[in-house]
C-alpha positions in Angstrom: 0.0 0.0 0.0 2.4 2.6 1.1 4.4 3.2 -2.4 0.6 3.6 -3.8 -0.2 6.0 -0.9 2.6 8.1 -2.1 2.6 7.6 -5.8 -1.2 9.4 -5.3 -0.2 12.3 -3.2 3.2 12.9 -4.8 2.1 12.6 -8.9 -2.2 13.5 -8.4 -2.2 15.7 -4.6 -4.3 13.0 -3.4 -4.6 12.4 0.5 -6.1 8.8 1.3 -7.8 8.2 4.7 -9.9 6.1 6.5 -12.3 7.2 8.3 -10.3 10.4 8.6 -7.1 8.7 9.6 -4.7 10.1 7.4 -2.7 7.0 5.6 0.6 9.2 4.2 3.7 8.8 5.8 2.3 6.1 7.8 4.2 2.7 9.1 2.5 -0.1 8.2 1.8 -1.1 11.9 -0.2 2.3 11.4 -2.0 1.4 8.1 -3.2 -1.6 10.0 -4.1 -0.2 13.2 -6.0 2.3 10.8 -8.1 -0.4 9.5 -8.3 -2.1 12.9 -10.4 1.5 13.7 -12.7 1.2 10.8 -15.2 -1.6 12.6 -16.5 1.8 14.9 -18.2 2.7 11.2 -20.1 -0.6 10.7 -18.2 -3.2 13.8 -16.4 -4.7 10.7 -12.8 -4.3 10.4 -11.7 -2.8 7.2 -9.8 -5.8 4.9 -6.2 -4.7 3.7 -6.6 -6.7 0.6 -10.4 -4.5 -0.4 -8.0 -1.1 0.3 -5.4 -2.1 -2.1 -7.6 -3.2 -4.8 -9.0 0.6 -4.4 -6.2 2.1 -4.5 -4.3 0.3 -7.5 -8.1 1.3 -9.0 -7.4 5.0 -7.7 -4.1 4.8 -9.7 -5.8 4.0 -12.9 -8.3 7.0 -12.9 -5.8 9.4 -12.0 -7.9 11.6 -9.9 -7.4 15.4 -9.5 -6.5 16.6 -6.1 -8.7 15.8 -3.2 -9.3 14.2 -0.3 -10.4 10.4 -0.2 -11.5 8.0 2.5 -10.9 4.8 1.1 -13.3 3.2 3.9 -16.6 5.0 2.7 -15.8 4.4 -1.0 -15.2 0.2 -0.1 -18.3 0.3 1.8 -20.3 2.3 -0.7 -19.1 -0.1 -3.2 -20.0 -3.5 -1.1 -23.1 -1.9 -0.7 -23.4 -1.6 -4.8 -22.4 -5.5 -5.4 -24.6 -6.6 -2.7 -27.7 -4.5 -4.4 -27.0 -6.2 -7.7 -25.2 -3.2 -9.3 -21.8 -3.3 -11.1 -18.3 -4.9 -9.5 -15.8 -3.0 -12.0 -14.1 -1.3 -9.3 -13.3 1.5 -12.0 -16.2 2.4 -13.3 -17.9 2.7 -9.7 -14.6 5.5 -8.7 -15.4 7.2 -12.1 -18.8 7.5 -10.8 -17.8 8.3 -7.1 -15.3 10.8 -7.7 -16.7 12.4 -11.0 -16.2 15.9 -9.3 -12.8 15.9 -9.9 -11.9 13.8 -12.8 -12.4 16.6 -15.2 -11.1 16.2 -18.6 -8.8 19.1 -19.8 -8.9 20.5 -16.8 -6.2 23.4 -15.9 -2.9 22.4 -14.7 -1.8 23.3 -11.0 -0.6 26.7 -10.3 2.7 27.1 -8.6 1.0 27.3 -5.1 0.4 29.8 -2.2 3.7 31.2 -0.6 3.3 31.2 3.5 4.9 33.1 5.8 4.9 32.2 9.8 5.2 35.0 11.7 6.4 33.8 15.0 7.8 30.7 15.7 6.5 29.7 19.4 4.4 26.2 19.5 2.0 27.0 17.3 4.4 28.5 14.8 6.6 25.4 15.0 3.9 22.7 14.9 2.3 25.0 11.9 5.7 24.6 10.0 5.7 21.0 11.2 2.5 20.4 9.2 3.2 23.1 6.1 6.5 20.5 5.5 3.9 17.4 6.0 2.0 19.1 3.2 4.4 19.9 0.6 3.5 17.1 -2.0 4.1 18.4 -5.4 4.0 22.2 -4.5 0.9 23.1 -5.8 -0.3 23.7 -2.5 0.5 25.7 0.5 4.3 26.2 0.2 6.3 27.9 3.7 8.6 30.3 2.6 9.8 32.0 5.9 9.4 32.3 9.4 9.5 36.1 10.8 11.1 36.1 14.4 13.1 38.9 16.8 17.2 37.7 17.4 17.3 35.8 20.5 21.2 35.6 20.3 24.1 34.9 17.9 23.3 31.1 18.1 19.6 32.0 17.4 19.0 30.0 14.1 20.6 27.1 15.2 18.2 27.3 18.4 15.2 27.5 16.5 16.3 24.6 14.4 16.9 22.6 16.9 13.3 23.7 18.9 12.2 22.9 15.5 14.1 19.0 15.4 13.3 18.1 18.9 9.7 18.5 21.0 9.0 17.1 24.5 5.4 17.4 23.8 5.1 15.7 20.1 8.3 14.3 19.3 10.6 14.1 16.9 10.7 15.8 13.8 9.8 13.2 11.2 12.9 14.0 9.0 15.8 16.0 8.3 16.9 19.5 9.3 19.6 21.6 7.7 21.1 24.5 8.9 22.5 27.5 6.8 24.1 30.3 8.7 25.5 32.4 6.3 22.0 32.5 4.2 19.6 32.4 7.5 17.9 29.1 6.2 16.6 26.4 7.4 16.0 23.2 5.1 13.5 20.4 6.3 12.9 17.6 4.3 13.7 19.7 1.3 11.5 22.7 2.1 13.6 25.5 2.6 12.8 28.3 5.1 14.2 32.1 5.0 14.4 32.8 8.5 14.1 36.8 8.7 14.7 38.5 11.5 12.6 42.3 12.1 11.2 43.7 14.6 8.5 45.6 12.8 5.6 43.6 10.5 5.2 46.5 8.5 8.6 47.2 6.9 9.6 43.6 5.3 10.5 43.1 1.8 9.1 39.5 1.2 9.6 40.1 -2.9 13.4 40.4 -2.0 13.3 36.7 -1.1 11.2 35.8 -3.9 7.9 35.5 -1.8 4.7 37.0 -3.4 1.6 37.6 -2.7 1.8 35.5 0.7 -0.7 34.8 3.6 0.7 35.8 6.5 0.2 33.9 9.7 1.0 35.8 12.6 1.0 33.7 15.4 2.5 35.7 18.1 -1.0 37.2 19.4 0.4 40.6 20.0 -1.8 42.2 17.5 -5.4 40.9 17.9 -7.3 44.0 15.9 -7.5 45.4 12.2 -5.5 47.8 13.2 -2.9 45.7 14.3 -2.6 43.1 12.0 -2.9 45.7 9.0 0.6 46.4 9.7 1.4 42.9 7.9 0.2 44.1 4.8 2.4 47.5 4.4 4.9 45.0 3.6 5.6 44.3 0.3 4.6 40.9 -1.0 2.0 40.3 1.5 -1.6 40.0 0.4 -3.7 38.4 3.4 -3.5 38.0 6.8 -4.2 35.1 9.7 -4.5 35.6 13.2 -4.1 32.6 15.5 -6.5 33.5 18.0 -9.7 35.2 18.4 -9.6 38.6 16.2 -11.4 41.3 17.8 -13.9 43.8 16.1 -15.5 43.5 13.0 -12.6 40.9 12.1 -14.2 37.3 11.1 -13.6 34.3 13.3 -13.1 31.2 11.0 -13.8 27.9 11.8 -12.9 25.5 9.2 -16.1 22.7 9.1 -18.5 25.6 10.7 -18.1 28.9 8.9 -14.9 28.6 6.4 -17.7 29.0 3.5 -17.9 32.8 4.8 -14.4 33.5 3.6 -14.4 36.3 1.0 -11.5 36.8 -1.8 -12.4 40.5 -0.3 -11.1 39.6 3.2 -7.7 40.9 3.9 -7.3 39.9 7.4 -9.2 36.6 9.4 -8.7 35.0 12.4 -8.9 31.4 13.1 -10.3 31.9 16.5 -9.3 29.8 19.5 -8.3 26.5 20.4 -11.3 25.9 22.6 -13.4 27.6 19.9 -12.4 25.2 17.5 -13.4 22.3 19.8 -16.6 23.4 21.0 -18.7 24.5 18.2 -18.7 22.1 15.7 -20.1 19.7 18.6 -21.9 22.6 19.2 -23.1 23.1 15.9 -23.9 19.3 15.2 -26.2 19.4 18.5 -27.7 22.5 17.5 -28.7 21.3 14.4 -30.0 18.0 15.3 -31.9 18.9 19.2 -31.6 23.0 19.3 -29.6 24.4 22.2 -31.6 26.6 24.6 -28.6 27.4 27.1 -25.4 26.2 28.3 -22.2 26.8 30.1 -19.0 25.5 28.6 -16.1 24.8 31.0 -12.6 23.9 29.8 -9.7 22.1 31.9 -6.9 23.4 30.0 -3.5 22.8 29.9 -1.0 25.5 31.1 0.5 28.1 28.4 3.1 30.2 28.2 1.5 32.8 29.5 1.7 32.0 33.1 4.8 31.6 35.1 6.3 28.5 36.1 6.8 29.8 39.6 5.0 32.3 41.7 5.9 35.8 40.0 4.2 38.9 38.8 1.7 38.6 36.1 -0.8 41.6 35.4 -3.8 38.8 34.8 -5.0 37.7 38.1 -3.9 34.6 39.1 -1.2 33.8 36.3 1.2 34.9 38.2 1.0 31.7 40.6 3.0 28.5 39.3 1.4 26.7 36.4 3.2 23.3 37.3 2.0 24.0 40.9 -1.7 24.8 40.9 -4.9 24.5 39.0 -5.6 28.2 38.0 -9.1 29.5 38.0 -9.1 32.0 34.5 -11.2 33.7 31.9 -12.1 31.7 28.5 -13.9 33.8 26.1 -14.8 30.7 23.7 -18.6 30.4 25.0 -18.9 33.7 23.3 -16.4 33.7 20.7 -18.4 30.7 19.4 -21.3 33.3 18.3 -19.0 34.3 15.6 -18.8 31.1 14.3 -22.7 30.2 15.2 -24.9 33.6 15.2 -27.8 31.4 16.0 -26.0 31.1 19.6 -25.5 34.1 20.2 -26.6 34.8 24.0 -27.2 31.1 24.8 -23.4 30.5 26.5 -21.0 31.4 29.3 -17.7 30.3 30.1 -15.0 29.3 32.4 -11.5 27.9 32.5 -9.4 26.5 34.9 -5.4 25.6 33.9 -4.3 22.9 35.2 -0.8 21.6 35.3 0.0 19.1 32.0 1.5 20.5 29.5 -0.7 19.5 26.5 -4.3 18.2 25.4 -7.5 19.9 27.1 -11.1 18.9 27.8 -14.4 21.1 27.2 -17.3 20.1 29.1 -20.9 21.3 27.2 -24.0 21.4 30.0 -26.5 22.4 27.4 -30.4 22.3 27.8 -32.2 20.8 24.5 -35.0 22.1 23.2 -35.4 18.4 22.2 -35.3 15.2 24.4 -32.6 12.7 23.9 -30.8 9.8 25.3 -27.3 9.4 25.9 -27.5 6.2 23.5 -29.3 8.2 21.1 -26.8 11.1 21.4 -23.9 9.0 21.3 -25.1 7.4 17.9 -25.8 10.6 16.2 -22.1 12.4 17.4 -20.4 9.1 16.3 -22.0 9.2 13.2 -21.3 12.9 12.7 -17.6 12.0 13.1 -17.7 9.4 10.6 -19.7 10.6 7.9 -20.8 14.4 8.3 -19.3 17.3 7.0 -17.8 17.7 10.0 -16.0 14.5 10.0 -12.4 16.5 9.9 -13.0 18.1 13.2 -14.8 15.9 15.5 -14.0 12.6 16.6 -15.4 10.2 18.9 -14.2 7.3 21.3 -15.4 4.8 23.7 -13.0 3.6 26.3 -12.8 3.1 30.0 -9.4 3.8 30.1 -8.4 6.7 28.0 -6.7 10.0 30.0 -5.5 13.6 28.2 -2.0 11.8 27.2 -4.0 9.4 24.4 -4.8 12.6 22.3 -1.9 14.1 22.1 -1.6 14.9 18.3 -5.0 14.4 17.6 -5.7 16.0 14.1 -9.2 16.6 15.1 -10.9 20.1 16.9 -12.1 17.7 19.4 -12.7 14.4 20.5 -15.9 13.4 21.9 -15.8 10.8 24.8 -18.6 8.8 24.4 -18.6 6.9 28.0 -18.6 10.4 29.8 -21.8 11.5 28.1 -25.1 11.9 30.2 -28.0 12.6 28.9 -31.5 13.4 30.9 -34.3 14.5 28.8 -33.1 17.9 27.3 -30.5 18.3 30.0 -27.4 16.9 28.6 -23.5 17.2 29.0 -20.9 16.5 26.9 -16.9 15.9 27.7 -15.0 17.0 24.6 -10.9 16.1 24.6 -8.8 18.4 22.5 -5.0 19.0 21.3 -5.2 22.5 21.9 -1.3 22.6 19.8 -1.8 20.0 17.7 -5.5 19.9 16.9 -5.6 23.7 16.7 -2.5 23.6 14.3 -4.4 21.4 12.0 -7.3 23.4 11.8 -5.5 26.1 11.5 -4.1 25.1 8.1 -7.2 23.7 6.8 -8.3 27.5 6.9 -4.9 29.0 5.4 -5.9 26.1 2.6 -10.0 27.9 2.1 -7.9 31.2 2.3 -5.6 29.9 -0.4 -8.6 28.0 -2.4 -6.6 24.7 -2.1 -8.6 22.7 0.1 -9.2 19.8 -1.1 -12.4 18.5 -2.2 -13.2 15.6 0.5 -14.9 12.9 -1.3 -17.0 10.9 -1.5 -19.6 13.1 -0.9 -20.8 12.8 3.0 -24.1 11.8 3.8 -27.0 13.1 6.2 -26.6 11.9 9.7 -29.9 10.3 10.8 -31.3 11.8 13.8 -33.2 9.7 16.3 -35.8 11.1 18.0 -36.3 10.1 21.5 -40.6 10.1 22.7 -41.4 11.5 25.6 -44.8 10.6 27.0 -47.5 13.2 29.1 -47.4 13.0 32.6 -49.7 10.8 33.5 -50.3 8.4 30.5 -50.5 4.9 31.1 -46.4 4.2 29.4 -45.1 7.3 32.0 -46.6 5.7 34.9 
């Protein structure tokens, strides 16, 4: 499988999956293990030998770029056979995937140059995933990482941050380091490093970057004002935030509202990590029982901005030591999540405590229903929404007695939904939602640079409506109440 994996992504910009578990770069214990995960779509473990025969199939058609479970199209297929349709494996993909087998269509342009300004953990993990990416170059392509001189060993420091991660590991690859030039090569995707002070008076066109999206990471800058300084520069034409924008500026979050993004818009924000994990569960419950009310609290793991030790901090509390305490704090997610979900506006507070691990938080959602449920009911519908709605790249679910915050670290997902945790009384219900806030954030944060960029790719085959089961609840007093 794996030289087919790669012949697809590499030669057609084709990322396989199953059931949203990406399959490049993967070991084959992983590709396994990946199949292993498929029997939570139907309780029947995917076959190795049906995967290859798609993909040697997927070969022959040559799709265009996109995104394609593999698990959906073998099941759809099964399904096909078994109804007494066709077995030619190629004729049912150039049926499945007729949205992008275009004949004569336009060649790939050149791609969308990147620039990370900052390079803290988000920055790093960003670059991390940018070099994941690369394929072909037709895509999003990282040019340079803007940063203020540390030191006269600086470059080689930020390599190394860049090479080594206590958090996520390893980088998967190599690293070169260029002094003289001020570059950093990784896995052959060579970074200027440029070192200012000042977003507004860069010359990107000097180092052959053009027209470039900007993703400025360090949250210093937070308003239009701001993050306008980005675009004085020459060879800058949009601009990202990585956390919430304040103002009039849009708060994107892919899967919920990337569809609002306008060729117009000059400067987004990719709201919060918490953001990101709360509404599309949010927006999935919404759809299917309406959301009266709720309160949203997230465990969170400590940042940066809090001291290790007890020390001054103008925020109260954050001065006291983050590896010491859990730290009640502010979260403006419940109502950043408005942004994203108008509908919601009003209907949400908030509250945050830090706690002391380094990585992977947990949301809990009390929400009153306008709609009775079940927790089996509810569970169904949000494991089905992770497996087959257009939301399938940002929520996940699980069911396990045993898993902690350390199993989800590097979770590509906004949020992971734990199944076992979930109680559900009538409309009153509450959800426990697990979420990389590096990792997970990272990822989403790219798939919006990618709607920026217009080189998402198209995720096929095409989902289909989650069923919604409707739980009866009888008068007071009828003989089945009691």
């Amino acid at each position: 499988m794996i030289p087919l994996i790669g012949g697809l992504y590499r030669d057609h910009g084709v990322v396989t999956s199953i059931h949203g578990r990406r399959l490049i770069n993967r070991s084959p214990v992983d590709l396994l293990k990946a199949h292993r995960f498929a029997r939570q779509a139907g309780d029947v473990e995917l076959d190795p030998a049906d995967t290859i025969r798609m993909l040697e199939a997927l070969r022959e058609v040559a799709p265009a770029p996109a995104s394609i479970d593999l698990a959906r199209l073998v099941q759809r297929h099964t399904e096909q056979v078994a109804a007494g349709g066709a077995s030619d494996l190629v004729a049912f993909l150039r049926s499945e995937l007729a949205p992008v087998l275009v004949e004569g269509a336009e060649p790939a342009g050149e791609g969308t140059d990147v620039v990370l300004y900052g390079f803290g953990r988000i920055g790093r993990l960003l670059a991390r995933i940018l070099i994941a990416h690369t394929g072909g170059g037709q895509g999003l392509r990282l040019r340079a990482v803007v940063v203020r001189r540390g030191g006269e060993n600086d470059l080689q420091k930020r390599a190394s941050l860049l090479r080594r991660d206590s958090v996520h590991g390893p980088f998967q690859g190599t690293i070169e380091v260029d002094e003289e030039h001020d570059t950093i090569l990784a896995n052959g995707t060579l970074i200027q490093v440029i070192y200012s002070d000042d977003p507004a008076s860069i010359d990107y066109t000097a180092y052959g970057i053009h027209d470039a999206i900007v993703v400025d990471n360090t949250g210093r800058w937070r308003d239009e004002e701001g993050l306008a300084q980005h675009l004085r520069s020459t060879g800058v034409a949009r601009v990202l935030l990585t956390a919430p924008g304040k103002g009039a500026i849009k708060n994107i979050v892919h899967g919920v509202n990337h569809d609002a993004i306008s060729p117009d818009d000059r400067i987004l924000s990719a709201a919060s990590c918490t953001t990101n994990a709360i509404t599309p569960v949010l927006g999935a419950i919404d759809e299917a029982y309406g959301v009266v009310r709720g309160h949203v609290e997230t465990v969170h793991s400590f940042t940066n901005d809090q001291n290790l030790i007890d020390n001054f901090h103008k925020g109260d509390r954050r001065g006291r030591s983050a590896v010491l305490n859990m730290v009640i704090a502010e979260t403006g997610a419940a109502k950043a999540v408005a942004k994203a979900l108008p509908q919601l506006a009003g209907r949400l507070t908030g509250s945050a405590i830090r706690v002391p691990t380094p990585d992977v938080s947990l949301a809990i959602l009390n929400l009153q229903l306008e709609r009775p449920t079940s927790k089996e009911a509810l569970n169904r519908y949000l494991r089905q929404v992770s497996l087959t709605s257009p939301l399938r790249q940002q929520v996940d679910y699980i069911e396990s007695p045993e898993v902690v915050s350390t199993d989800f670290v590097g979770s590509n997902r906004a949020g992971i939904v734990d199944g076992l945790a979930t109680i559900a009384d009538d409309t009153d219900v509450v959800l426990y939602v697990w979420y990389d806030n590096e990792y997970g954030y990272s990822c989403q944060v790219v798939r919006v640079i990618e709607a920026m960029a217009g080189t998402h790719p198209v995720v096929l085959p095409e989902r289909e409506p989650v069923a919604i089961e409707r739980v009866r609840v009888e008068p007071v007093g009828s003989p089945v109440a009691g």
